[in-house]
C-alpha positions as CSV (number, residue, x, y, z in Angstrom):
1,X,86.4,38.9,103.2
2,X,83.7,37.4,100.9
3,X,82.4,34.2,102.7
4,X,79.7,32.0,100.6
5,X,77.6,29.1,103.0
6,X,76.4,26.5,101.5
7,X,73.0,25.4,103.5
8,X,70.7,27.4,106.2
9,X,70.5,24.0,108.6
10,X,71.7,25.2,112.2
11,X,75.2,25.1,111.2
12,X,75.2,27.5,108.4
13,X,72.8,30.1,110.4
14,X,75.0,29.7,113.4
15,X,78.2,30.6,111.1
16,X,76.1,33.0,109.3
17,X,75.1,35.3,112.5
18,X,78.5,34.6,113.9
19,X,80.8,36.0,110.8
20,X,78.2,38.8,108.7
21,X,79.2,41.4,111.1
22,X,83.0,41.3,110.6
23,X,82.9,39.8,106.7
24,X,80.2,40.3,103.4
25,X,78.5,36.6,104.1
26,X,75.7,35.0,101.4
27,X,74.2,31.9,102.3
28,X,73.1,29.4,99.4
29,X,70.1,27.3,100.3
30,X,68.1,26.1,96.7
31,X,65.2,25.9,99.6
32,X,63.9,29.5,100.4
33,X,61.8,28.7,103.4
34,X,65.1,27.9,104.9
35,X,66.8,31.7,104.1
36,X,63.6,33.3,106.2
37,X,65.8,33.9,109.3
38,X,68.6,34.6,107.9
39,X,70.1,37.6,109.1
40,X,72.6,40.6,107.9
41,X,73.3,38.1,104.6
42,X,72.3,38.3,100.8
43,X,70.3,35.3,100.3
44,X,71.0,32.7,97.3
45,X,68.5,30.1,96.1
46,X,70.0,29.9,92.4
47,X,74.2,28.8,92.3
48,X,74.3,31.3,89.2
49,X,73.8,34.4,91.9
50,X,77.8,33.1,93.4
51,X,79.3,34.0,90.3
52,X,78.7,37.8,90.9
53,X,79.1,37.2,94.7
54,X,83.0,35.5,93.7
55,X,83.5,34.4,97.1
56,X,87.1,34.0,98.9
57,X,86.1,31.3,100.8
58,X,83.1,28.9,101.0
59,X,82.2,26.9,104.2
60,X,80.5,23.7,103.2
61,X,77.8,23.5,105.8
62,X,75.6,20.7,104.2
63,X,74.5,17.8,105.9
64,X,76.6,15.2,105.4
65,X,74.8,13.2,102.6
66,X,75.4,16.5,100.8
67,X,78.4,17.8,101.5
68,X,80.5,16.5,98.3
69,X,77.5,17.0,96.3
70,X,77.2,20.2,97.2
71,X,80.6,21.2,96.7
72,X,80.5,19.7,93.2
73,X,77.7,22.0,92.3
74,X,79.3,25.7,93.4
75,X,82.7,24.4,91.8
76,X,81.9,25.7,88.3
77,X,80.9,29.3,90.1
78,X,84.1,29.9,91.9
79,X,87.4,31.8,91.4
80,X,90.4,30.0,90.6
81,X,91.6,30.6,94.0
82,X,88.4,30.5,96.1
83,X,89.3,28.3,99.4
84,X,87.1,25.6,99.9
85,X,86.1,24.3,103.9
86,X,83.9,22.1,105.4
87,X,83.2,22.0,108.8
88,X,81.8,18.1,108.4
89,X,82.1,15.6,111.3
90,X,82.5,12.7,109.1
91,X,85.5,12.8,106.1
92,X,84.6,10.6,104.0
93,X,85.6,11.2,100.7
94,X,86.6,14.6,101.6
95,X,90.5,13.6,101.2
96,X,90.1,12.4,97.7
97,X,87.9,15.6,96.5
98,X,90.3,18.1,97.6
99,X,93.4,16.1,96.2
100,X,91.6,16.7,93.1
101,X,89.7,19.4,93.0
102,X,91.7,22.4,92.5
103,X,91.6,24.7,94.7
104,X,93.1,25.4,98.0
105,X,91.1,24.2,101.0
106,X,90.7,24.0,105.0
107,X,89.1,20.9,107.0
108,X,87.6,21.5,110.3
109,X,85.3,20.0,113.1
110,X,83.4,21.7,115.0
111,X,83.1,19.4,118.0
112,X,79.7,20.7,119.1
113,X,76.1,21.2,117.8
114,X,73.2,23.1,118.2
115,X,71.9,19.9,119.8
116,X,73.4,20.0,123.3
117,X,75.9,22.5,123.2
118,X,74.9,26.2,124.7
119,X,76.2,28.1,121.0
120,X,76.3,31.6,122.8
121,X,78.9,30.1,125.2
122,X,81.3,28.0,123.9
123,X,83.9,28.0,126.2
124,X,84.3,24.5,127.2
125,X,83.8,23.2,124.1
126,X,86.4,22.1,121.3
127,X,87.2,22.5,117.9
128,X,89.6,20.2,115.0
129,X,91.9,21.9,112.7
130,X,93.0,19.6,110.1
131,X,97.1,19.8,109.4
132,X,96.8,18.9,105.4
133,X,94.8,22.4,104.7
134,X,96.1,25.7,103.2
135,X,97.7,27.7,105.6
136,X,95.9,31.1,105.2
137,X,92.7,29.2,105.7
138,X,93.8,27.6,108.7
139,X,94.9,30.7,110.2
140,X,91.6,32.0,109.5
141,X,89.5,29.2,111.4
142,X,92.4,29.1,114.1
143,X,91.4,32.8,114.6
144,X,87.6,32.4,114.4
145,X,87.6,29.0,116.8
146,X,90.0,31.7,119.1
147,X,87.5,34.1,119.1
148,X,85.4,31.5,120.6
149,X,86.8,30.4,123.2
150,X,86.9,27.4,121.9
151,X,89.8,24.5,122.6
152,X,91.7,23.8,119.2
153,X,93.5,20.5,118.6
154,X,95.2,20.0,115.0
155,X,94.5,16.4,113.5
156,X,95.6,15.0,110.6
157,X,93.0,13.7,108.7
158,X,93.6,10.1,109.5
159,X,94.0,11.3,113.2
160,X,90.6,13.3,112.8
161,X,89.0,10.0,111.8
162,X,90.6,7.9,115.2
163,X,89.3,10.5,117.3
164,X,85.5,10.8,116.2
165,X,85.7,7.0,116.4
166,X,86.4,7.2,119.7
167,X,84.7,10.4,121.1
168,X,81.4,9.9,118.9
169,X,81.0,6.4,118.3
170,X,81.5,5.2,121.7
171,X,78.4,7.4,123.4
172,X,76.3,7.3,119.9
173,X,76.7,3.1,120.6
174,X,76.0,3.1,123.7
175,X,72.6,5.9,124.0
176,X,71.3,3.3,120.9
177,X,71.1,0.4,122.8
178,X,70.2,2.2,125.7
179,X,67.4,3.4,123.4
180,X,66.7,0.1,121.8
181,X,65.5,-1.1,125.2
182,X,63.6,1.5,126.1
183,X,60.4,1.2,128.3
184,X,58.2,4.1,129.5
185,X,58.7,4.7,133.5
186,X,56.0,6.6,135.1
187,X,58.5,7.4,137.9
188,X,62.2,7.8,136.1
189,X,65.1,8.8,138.3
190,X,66.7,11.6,137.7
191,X,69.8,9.2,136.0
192,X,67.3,8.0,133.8
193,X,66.2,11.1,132.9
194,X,68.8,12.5,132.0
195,X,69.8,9.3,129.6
196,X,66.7,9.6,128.1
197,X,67.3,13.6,127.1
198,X,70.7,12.2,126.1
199,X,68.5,9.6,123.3
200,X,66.3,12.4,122.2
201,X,68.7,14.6,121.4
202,X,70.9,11.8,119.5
203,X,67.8,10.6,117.7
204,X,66.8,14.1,116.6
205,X,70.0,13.9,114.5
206,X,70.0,13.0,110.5
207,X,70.3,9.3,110.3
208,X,72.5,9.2,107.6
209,X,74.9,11.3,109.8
210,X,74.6,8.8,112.6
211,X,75.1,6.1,110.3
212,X,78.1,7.3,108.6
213,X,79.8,8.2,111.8
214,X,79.2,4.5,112.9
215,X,80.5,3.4,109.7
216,X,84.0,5.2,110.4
217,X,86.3,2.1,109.8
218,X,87.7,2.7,113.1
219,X,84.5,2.3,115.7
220,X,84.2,-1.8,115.0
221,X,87.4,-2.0,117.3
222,X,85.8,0.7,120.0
223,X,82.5,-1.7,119.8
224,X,84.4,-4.7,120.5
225,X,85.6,-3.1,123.6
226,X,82.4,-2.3,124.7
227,X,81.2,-5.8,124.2
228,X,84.5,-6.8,126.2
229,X,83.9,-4.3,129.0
230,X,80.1,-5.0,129.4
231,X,80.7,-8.8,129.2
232,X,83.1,-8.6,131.9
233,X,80.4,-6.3,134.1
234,X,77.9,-9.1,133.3
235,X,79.6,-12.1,134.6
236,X,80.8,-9.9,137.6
237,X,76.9,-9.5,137.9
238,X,75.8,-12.7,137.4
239,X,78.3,-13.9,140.3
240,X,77.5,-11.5,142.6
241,X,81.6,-10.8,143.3
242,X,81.8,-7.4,145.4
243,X,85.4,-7.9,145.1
244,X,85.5,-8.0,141.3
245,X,82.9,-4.8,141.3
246,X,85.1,-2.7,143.4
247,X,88.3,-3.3,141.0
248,X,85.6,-2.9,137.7
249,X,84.6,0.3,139.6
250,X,87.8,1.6,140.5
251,X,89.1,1.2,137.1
252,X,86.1,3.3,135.6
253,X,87.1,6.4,137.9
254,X,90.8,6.1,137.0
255,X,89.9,6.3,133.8
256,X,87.4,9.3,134.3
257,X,89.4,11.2,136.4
């Protein structure tokens, strides 16, 4: 199959090296310096080179400031029946663009990045299918994430959005503030430590993704039960009530184990 990437950021390499071998893959970057390590792929700077290319499917591997944007732009090259994807962690807007935009698309989320997760072993990690896609696209991500190792759920769209709310705005919240009073420790522990790799990883990430993934409409209400929870931890605290501690603390292993 004919597989066009839009964007040479970690994603798109990563999909690049893991699909060139079995598929013809081109990867569109307008930014050269970006294409240098690309491997086993023709390499596009100018949207005018996809119209010879006439991809069967594109995976949208922009950032997420530019992931309509960048769809908008290849639209005009593509077949009629070119499948559109997007592997983006946030939805935004992507509901409303496919509804419209003609062609036949598939959704899907990754639920790991070159950040923390260990990309040549992916076997504990998980993957989101979205349900309103075409089907012969969702077979093919269904096969690839297989392939993988990888743990596939199928979400609706509006189920997608619940779920990153609670799997990504939860820790995302919390490693902020947990940042926001930072001070430097000659001697950490090895807990801090580890927090503090947790922050620089998170804050190596594009702010407008970590802003748009707070901004799901669904993480105010997983914020308020934070403020809840560590209000509650606080007065247990302040009062010095073992017996309170040990129920606080045996509800946070029920709810880990």
């Amino acid at each position: 199959m004919k597989i066009l990437i839009l964007g040479a950021g970690k994603m798109g390499t990563f999909f690049c090296d893991l699909l060139s071998f079995d598929h013809e893959v081109a990867v569109y970057d307008p930014d050269p310096r970006r294409l240098r390590f690309t491997y086993n792929a023709q390499r596009f700077t100018l949207l005018d080179e996809v119209d010879a290319f006439a991809p069967k499917l594109v995976i949208n591997a922009a950032t997420v400031k530019y992931t309509l944007p960048a769809f908008e732009s290849v639209l005009p090259h593509l077949l009629a029946d070119t499948i559109l994807s997007d592997i983006a962690s946030v939805k935004t807007g992507l509901p409303e663009f496919y509804a419209t935009c003609g062609h036949p698309y598939v959704s899907t989320h990754p639920m790991f990045g070159p950040t923390f997760a260990t990309l040549s072993n992916l076997s504990s990690e998980n993957a989101i299918i979205i349900s309103e896609g075409d089907d012969l696209g969702k077979a093919f991500f269904r096969q690839l994430y297989g392939n993988l190792k990888l743990h596939i759920e199928e979400y609706t769209f509006s189920e997608h959005d619940e779920t990153i709310a609670y799997s990504l705005s939860i820790p995302f919240a919390s490693t902020l503030v947990f940042g926001s009073i930072m001070k430097h420790q000659a001697a950490p522990g090895t807990t801090f430590k580890r927090h503090l790799a947790i922050a620089h990883g998170l804050m190596s990430e594009d702010d407008y993704l970590l802003s748009e993934i707070l901004f799901n409409p669904n993480t105010p209400a997983q914020l308020q039960q934070i403020r809840e929870r560590l209000a509650e931890l606080q007065d247990i605290v302040e009062r010095r009530d073992s017996v309170a501690m040990k129920q606080y603390l045996d509800r946070v292993r029920d709810n880990l184990s």
